[in-house]
N, CA, C and O atoms as CSV, one atom per row, in Angstrom:
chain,resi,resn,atom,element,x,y,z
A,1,UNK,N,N,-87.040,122.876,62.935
A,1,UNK,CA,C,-86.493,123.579,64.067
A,1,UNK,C,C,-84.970,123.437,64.047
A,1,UNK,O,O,-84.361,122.402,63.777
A,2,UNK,N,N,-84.547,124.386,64.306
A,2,UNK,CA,C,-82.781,124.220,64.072
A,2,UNK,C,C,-82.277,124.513,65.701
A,2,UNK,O,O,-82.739,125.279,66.547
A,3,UNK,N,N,-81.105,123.536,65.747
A,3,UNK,CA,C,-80.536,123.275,66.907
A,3,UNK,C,C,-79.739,124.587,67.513
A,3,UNK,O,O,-79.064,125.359,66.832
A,4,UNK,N,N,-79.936,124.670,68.781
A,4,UNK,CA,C,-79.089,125.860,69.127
A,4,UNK,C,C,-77.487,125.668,69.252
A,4,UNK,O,O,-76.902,124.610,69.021
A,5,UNK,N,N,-76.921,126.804,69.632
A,5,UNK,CA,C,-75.246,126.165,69.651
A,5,UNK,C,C,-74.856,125.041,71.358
A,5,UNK,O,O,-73.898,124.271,71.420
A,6,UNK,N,N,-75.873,125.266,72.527
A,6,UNK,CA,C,-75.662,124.964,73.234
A,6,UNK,C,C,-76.502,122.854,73.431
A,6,UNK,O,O,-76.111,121.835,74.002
A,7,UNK,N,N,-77.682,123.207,72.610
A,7,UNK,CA,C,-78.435,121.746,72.557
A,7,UNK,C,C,-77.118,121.001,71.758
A,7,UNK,O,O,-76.654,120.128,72.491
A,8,UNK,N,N,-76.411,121.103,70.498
A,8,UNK,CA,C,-75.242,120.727,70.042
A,8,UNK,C,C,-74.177,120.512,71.089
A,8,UNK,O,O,-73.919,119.350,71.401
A,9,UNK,N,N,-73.732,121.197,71.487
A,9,UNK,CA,C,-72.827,121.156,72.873
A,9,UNK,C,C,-73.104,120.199,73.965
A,9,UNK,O,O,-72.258,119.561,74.591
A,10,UNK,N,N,-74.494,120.169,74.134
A,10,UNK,CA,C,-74.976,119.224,75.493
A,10,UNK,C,C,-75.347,117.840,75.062
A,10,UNK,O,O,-75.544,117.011,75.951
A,11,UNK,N,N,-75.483,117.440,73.649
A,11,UNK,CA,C,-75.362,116.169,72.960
A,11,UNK,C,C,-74.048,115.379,72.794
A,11,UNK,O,O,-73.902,114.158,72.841
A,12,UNK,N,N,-72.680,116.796,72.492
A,12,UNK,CA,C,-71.996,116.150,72.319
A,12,UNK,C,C,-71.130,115.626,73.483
A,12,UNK,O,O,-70.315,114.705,73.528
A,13,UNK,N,N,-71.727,116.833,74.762
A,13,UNK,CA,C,-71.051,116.207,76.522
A,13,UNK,C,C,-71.343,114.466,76.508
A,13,UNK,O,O,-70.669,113.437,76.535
A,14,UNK,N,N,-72.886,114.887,76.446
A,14,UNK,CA,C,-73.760,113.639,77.051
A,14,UNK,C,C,-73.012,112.409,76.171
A,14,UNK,O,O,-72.500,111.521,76.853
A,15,UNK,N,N,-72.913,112.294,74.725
A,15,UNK,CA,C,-72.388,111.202,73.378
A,15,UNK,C,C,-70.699,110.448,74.597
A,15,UNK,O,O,-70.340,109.394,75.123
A,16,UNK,N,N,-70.191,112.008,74.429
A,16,UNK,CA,C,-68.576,111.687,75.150
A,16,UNK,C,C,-68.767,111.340,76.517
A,16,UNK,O,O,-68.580,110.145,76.748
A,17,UNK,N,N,-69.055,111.974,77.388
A,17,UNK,CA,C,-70.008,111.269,79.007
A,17,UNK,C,C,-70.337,109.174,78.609
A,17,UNK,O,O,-69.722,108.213,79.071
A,18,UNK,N,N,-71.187,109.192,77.895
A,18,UNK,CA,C,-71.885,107.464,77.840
A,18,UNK,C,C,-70.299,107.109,77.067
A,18,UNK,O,O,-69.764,106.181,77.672
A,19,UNK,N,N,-69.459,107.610,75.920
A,19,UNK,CA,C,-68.723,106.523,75.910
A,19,UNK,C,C,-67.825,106.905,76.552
A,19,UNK,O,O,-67.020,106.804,75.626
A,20,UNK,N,N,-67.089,107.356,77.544
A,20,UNK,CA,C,-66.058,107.674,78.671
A,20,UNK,C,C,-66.408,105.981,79.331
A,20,UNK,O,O,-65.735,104.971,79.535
A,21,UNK,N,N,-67.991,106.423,79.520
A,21,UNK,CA,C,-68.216,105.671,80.954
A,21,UNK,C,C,-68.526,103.795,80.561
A,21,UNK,O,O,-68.543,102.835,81.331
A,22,UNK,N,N,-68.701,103.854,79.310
A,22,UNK,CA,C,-68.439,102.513,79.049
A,22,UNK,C,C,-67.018,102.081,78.839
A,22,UNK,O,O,-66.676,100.912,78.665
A,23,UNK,N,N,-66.357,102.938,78.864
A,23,UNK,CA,C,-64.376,102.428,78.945
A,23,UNK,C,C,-63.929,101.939,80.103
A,23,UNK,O,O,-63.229,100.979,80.424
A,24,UNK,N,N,-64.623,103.028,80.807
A,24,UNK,CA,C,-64.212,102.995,82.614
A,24,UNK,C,C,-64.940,102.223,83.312
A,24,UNK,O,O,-64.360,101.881,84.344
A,25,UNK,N,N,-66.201,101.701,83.167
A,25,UNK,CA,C,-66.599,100.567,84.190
A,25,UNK,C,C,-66.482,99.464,84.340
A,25,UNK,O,O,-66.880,98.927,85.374
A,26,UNK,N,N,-65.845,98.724,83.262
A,26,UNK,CA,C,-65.359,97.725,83.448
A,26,UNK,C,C,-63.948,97.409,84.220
A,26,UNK,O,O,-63.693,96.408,84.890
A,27,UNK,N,N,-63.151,98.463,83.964
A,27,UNK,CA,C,-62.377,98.954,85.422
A,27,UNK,C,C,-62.655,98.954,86.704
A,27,UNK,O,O,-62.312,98.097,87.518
A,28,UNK,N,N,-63.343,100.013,86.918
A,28,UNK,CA,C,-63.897,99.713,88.181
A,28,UNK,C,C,-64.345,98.894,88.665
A,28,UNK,O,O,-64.452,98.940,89.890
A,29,UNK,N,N,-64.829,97.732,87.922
A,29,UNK,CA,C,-65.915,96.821,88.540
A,29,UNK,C,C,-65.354,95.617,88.432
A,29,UNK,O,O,-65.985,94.561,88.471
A,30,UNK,N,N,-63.747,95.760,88.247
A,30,UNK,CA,C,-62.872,94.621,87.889
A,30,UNK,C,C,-61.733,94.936,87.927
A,30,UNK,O,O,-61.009,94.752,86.949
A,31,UNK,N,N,-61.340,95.420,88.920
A,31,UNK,CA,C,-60.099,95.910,89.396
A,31,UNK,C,C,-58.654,94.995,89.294
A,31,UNK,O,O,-58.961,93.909,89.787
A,32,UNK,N,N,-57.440,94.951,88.940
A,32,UNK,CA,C,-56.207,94.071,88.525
A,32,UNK,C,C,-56.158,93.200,89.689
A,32,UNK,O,O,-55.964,92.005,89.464
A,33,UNK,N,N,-56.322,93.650,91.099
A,33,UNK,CA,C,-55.970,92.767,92.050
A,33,UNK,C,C,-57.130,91.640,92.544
A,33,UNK,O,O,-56.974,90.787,93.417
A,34,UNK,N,N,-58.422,91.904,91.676
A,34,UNK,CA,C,-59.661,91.555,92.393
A,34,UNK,C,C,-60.043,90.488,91.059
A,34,UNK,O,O,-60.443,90.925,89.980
A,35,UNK,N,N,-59.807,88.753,91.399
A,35,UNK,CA,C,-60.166,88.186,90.703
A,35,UNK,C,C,-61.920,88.146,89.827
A,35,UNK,O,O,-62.917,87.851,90.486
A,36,UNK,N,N,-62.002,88.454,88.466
A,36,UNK,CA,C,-63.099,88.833,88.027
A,36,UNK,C,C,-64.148,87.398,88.078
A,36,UNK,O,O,-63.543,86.331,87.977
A,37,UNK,N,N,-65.706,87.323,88.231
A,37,UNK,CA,C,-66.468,86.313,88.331
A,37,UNK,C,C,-66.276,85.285,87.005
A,37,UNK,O,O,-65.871,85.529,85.868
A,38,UNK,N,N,-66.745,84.012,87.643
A,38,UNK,CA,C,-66.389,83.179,86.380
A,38,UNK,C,C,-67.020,83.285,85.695
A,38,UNK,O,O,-66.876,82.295,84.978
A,39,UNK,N,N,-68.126,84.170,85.128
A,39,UNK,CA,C,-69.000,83.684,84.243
A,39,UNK,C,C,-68.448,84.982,83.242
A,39,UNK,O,O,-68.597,84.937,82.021
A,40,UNK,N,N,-67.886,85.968,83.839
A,40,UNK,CA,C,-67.143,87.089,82.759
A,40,UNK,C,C,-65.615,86.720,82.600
A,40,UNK,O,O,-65.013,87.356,81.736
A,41,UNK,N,N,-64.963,85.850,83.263
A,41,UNK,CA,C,-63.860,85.061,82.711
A,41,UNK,C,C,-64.731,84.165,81.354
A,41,UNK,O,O,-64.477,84.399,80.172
A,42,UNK,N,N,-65.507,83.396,81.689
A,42,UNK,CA,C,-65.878,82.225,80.211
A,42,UNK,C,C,-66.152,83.237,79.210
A,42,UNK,O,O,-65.734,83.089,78.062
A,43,UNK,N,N,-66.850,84.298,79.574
A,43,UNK,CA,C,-67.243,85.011,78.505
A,43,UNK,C,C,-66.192,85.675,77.148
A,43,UNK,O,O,-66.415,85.697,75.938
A,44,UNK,N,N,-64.748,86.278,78.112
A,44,UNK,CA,C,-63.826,86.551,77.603
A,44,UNK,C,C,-63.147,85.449,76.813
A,44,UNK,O,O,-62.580,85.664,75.742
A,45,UNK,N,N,-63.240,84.116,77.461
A,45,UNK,CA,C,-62.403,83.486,76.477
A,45,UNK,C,C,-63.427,83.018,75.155
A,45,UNK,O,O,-62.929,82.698,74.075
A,46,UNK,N,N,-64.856,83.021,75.377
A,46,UNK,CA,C,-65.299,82.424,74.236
A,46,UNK,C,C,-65.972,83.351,73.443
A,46,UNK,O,O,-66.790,82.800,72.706
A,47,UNK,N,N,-65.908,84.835,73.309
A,47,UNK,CA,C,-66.674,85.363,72.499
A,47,UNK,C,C,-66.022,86.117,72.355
A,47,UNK,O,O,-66.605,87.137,72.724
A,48,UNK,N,N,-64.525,86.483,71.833
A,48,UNK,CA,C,-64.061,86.950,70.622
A,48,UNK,C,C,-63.829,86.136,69.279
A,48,UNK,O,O,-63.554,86.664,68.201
A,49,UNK,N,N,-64.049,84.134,69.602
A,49,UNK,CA,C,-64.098,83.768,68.351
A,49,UNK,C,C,-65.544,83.347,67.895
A,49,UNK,O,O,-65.916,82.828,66.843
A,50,UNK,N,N,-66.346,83.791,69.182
A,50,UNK,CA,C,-68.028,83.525,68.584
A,50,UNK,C,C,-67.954,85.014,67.584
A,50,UNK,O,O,-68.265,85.044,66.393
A,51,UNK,N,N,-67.538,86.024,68.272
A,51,UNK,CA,C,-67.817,87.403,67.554
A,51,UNK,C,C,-66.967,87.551,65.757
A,51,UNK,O,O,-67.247,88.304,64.824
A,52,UNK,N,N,-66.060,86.646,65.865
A,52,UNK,CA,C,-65.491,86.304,64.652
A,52,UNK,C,C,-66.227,85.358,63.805
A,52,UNK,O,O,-66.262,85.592,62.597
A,53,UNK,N,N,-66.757,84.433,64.222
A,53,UNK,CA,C,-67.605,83.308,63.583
A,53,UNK,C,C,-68.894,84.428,62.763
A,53,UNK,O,O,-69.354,84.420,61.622
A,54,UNK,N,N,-69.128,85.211,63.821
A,54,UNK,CA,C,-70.519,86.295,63.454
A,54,UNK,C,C,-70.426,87.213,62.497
A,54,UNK,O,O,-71.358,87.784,61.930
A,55,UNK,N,N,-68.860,87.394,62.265
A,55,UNK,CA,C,-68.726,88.445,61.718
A,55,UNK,C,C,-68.573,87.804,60.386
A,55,UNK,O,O,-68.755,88.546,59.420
A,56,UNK,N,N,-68.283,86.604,60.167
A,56,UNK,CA,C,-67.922,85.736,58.912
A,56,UNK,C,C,-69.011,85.191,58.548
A,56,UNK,O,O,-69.012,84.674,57.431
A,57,UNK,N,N,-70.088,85.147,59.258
A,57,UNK,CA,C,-71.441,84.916,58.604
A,57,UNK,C,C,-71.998,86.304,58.134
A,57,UNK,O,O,-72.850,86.354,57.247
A,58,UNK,N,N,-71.571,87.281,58.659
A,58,UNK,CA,C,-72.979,88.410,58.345
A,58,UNK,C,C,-72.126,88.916,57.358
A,58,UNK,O,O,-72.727,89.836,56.803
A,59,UNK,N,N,-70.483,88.685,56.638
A,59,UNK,CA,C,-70.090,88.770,55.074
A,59,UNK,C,C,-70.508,87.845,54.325
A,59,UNK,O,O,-71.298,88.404,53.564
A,60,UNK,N,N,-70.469,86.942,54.114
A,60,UNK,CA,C,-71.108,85.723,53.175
A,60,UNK,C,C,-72.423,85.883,53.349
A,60,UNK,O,O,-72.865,85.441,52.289
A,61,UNK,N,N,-73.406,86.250,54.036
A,61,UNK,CA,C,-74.716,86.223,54.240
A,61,UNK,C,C,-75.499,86.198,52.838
A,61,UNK,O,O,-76.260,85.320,52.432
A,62,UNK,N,N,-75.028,87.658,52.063
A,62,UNK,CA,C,-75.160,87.907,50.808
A,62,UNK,C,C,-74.983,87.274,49.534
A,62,UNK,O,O,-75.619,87.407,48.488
A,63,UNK,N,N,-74.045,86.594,49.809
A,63,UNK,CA,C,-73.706,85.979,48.176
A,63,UNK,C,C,-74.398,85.164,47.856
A,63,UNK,O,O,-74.968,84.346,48.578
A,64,UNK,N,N,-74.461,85.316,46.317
A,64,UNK,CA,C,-75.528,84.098,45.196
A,64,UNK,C,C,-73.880,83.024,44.766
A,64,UNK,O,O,-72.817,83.081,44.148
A,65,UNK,N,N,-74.804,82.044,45.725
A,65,UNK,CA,C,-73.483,81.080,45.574
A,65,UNK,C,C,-74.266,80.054,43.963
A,65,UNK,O,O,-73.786,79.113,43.331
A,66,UNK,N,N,-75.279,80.625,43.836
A,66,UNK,CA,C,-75.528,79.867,42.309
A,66,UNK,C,C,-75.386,81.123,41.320
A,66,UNK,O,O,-75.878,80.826,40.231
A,67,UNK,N,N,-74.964,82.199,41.338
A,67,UNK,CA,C,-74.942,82.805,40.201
A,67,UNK,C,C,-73.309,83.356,40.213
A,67,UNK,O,O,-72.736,83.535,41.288
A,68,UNK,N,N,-72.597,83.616,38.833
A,68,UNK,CA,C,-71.583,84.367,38.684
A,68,UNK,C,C,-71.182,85.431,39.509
A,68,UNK,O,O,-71.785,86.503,39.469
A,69,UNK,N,N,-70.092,85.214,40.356
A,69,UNK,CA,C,-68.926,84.495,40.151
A,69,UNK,C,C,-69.091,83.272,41.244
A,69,UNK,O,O,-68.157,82.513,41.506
A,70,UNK,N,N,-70.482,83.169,41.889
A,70,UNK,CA,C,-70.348,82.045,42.695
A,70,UNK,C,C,-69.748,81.800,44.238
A,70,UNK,O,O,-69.762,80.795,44.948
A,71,UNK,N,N,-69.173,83.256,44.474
A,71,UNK,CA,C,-68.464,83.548,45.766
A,71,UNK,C,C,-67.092,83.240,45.608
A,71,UNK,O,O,-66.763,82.573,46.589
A,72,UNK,N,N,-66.358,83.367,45.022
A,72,UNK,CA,C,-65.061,82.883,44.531
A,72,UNK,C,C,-64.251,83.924,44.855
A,72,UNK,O,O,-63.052,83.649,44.897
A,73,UNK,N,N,-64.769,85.744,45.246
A,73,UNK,CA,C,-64.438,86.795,45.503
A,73,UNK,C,C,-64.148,86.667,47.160
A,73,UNK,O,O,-63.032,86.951,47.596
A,74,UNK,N,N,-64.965,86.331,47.832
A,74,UNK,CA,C,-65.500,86.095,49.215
A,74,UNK,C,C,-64.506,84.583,50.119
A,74,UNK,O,O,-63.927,84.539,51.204
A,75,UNK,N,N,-64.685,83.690,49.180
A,75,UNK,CA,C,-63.929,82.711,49.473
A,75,UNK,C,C,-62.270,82.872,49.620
A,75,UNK,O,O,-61.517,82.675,50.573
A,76,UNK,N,N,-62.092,83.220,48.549
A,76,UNK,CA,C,-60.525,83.969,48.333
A,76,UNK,C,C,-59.987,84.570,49.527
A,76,UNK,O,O,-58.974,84.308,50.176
A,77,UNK,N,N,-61.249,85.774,49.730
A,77,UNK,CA,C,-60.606,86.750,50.642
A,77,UNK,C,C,-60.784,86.213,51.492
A,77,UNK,O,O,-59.751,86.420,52.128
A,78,UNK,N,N,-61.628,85.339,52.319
A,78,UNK,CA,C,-61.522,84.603,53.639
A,78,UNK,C,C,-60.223,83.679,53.523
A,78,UNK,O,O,-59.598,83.715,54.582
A,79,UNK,N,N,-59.905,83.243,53.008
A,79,UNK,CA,C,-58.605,82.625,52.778
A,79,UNK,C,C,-57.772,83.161,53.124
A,79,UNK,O,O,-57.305,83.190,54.262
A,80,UNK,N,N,-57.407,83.730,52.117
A,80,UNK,CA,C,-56.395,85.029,52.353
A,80,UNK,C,C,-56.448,85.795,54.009
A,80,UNK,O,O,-55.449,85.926,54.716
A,81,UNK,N,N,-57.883,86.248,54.401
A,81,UNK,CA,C,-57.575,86.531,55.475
A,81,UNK,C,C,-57.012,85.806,56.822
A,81,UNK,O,O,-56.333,86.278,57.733
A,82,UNK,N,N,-57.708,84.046,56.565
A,82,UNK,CA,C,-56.905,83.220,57.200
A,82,UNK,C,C,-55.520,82.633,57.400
A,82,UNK,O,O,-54.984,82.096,58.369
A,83,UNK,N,N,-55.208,82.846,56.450
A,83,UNK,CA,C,-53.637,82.732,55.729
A,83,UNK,C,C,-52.887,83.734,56.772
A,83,UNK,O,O,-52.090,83.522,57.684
A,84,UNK,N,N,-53.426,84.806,56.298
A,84,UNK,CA,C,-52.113,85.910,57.032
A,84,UNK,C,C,-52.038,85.963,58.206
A,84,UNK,O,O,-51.051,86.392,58.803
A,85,UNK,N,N,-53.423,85.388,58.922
A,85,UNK,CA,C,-53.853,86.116,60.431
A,85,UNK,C,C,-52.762,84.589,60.979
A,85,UNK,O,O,-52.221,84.792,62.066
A,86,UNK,N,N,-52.499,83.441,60.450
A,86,UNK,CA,C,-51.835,82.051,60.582
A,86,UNK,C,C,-50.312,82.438,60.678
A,86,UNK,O,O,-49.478,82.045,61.495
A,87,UNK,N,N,-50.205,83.111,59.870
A,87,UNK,CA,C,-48.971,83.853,59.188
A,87,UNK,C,C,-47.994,84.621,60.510
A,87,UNK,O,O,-47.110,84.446,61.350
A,88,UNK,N,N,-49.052,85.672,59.851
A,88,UNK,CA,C,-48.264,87.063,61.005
A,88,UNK,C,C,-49.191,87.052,62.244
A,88,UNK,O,O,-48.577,87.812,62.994
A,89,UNK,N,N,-50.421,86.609,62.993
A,89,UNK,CA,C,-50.955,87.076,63.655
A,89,UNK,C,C,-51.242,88.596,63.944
A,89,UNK,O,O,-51.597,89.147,64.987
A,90,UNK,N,N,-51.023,89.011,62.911
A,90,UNK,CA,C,-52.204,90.604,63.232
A,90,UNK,C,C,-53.354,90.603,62.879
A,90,UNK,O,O,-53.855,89.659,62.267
A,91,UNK,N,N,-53.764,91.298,63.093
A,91,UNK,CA,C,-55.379,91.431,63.208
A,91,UNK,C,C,-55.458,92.064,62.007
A,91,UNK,O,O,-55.834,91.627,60.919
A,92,UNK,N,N,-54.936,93.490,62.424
A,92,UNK,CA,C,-55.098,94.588,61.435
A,92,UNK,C,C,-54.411,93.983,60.264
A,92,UNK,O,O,-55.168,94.167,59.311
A,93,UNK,N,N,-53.454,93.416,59.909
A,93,UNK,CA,C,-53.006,93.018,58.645
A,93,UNK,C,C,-54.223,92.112,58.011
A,93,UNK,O,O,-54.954,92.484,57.093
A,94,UNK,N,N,-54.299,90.684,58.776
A,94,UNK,CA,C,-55.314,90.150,57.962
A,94,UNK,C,C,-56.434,90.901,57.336
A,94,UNK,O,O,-56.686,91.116,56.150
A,95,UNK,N,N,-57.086,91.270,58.511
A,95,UNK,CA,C,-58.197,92.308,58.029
A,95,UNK,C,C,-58.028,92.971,56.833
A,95,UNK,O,O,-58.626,92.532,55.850
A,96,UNK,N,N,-57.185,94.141,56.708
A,96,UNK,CA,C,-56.498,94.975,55.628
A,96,UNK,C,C,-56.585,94.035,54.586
A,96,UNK,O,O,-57.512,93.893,53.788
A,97,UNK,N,N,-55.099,93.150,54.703
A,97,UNK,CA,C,-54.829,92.490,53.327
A,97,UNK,C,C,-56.100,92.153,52.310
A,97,UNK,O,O,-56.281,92.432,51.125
A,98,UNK,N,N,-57.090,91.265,53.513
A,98,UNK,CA,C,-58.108,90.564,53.102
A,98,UNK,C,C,-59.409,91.360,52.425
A,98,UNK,O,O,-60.319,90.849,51.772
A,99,UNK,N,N,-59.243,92.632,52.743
A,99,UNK,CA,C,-60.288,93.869,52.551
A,99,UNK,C,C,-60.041,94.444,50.981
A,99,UNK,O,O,-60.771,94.973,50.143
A,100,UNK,N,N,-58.671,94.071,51.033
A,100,UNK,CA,C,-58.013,95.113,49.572
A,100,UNK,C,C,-57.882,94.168,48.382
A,100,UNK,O,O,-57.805,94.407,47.177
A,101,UNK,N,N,-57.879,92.779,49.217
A,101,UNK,CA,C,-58.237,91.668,48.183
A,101,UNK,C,C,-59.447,91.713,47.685
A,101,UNK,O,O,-59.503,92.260,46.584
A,102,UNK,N,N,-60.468,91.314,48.130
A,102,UNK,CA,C,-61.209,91.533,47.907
A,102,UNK,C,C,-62.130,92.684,47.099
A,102,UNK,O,O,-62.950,92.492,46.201
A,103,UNK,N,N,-61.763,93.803,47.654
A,103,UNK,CA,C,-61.819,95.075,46.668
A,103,UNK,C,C,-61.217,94.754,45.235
A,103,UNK,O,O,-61.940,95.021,44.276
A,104,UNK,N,N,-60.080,94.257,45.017
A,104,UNK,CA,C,-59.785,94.486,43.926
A,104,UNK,C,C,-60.207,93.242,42.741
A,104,UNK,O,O,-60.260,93.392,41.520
A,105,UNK,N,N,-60.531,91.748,43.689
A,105,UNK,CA,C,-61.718,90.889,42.725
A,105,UNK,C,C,-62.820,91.328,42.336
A,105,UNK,O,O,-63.338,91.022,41.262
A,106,UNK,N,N,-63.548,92.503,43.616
A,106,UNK,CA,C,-65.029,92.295,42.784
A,106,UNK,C,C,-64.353,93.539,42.090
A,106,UNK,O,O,-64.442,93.425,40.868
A,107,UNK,N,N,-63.986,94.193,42.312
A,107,UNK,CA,C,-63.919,95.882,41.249
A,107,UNK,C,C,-62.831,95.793,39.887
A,107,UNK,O,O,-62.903,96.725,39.086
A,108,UNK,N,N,-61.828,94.683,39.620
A,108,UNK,CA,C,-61.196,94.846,38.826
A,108,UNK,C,C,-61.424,93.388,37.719
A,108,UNK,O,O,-61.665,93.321,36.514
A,109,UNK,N,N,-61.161,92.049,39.060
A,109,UNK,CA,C,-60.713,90.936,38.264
A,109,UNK,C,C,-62.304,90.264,38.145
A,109,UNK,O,O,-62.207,89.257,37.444
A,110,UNK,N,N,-63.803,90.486,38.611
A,110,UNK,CA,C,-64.863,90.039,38.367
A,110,UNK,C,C,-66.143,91.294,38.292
A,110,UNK,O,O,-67.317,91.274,38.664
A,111,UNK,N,N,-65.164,92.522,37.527
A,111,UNK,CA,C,-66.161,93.597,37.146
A,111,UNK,C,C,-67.109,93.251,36.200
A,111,UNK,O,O,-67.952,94.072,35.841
């Protein structure tokens, strides 16, 4: 069955509608002058480095730390990404740097 031009149209309201409205309610429901509850204060301070911890397990998850090259690709680039983020504090740089490192161990220097 092929989509009409308007079922396309009313997917893509509804797609832009749900993420509008996940930008904006946390606004509303936490206004600058209106101290926010403590349990979404703890939350903010401790789970952007739980969400980092998560994100550094579900890259290493994969590697054969007993077979060639042993993770030496992976290790590096976590390094490296720690290094810079120590460094310069950007985000986007570490990230980057650490992404293109990596790219170029497994694709050039452990092809």
């Amino acid at each position: 069955m092929q989509m009409t031009f308007w079922q396309a149209a009313l997917i893509i309201l509804v797609v832009a509608l749900g993420t509008q409205l996940t930008r904006w309610i946390p606004f509303w429901l936490f206004p600058e002058k209106k101290e926010p509850p403590k349990a979404v204060a703890y939350l903010g301070r401790v789970l952007p480095a739980a969400m980092m911890g998560l994100l550094v397990v579900y890259c290493l998850k994969g590697v054969q730390w007993t077979a060639a090259p042993h993770g030496v690709p992976e290790l590096v680039s976590v390094a490296v990404v720690a290094a810079l983020h120590k460094w310069k504090g950007n985000v986007l740089l570490s990230i980057a740097g650490g992404t293109i490192l990596y790219m170029l161990l497994v694709q050039v220097v452990f092809a």
